[in-house]
C-alpha positions in Angstrom: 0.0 0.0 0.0 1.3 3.7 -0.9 0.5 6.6 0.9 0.2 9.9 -1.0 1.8 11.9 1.1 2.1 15.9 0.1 6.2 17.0 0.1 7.1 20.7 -0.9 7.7 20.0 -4.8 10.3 22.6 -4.7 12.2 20.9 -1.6 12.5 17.2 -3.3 13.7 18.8 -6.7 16.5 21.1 -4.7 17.7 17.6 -2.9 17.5 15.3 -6.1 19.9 17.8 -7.7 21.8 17.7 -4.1 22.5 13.6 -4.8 26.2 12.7 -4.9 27.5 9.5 -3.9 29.6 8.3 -0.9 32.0 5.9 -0.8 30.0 2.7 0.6 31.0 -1.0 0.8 28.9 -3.0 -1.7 26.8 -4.5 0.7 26.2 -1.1 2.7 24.9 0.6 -0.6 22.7 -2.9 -1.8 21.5 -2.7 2.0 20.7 1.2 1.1 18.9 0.7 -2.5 16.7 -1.9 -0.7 15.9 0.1 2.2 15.1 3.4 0.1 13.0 1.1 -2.5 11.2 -0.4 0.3 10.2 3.3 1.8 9.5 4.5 -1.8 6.8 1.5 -1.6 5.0 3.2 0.9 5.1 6.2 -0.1 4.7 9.2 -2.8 8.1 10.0 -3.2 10.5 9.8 -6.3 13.2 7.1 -6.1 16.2 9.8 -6.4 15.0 12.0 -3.8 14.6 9.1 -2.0 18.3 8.6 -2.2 18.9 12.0 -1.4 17.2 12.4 2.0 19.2 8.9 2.8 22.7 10.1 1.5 22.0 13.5 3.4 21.1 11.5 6.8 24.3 9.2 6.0 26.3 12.5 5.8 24.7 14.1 8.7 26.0 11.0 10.8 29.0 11.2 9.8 29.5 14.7 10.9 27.5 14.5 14.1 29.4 11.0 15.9 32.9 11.9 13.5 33.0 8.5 12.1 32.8 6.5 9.0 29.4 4.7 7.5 32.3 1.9 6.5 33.0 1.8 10.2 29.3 0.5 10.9 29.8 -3.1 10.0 32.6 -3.5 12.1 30.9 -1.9 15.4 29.4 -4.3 18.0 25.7 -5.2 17.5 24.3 -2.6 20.2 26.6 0.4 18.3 25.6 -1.2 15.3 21.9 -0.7 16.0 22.4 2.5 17.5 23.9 4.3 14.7 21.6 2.6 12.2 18.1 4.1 14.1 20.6 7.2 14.3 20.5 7.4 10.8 16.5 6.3 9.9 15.8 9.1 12.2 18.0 11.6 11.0 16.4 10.4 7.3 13.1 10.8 8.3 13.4 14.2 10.1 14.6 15.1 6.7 11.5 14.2 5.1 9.7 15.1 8.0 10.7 18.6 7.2 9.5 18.8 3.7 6.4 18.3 4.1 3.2 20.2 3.1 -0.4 20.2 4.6 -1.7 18.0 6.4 1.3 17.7 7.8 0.6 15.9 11.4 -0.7 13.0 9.6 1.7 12.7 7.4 4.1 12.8 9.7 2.8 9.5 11.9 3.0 7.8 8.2 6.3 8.7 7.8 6.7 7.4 11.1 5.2 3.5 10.5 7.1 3.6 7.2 10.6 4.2 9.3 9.8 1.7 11.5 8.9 -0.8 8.8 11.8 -0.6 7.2 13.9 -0.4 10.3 12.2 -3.4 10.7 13.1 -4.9 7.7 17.2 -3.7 8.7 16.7 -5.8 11.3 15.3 -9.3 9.5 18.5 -8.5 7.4 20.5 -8.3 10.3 19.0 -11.4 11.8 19.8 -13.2 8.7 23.4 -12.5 7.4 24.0 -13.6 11.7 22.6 -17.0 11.0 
């Protein structure tokens, strides 16, 4: 099921033109198309920006704890975890921000979305530990 949810068109063009890359290990950025497709499932929002608000949270983390996203996979599961929510909130403030009228609706769907695919982080998680 999709939710139409109403973002400030000018907002998700400025941070689809914001897109660059960082450098990811294969698995982190597989992990990150997944996650990003699986959001863009459930709701109204193009792929690329998308992409955008996830690069922008990835790059906020970095700045805020001073570390590496390649340094994830190495951490211990409770760090792991940690910075991984870190991020999907970060991500979803993001979004949270860009959004039009009616906004406090919108804003507990963004909310189940996050937490379904945080959700899904975690099956993954559960999975590649077996």
């Amino acid at each position: 099921m999709t939710y139409a949810l109403n973002f400030n068109k000018e907002e998700i063009s400025s941070i689809q033109i914001d897109y660059v890359k960082i450098d990811f290990k294969p698995e982190q950025l597989s992990l990150i198309k997944t996650i990003s497709k699986l959001i863009c499932e459930q709701i109204s929002i193009p792929h690329l920006a998308m992409r955008s608000a996830a690069w922008f949270a990835l790059i906020e983390w970095q700045k805020r704890e001073n570390k590496l996203i390649s340094e994830i996979p190495s951490m211990s599961m409770p760090k792991k975890l940690k910075a991984t929510k870190q991020i999907f909130n970060i991500g979803k403030e993001r979004l949270k921000s860009m959004l039009d009228y009616p906004k406090e609706q919108s804003e507990m769907l963004l909310d189940i979305c996050f937490e379904r695919a945080f959700k899904y982080y975690l099956e993954h998680l559960n999975k590649i530990r077996k």
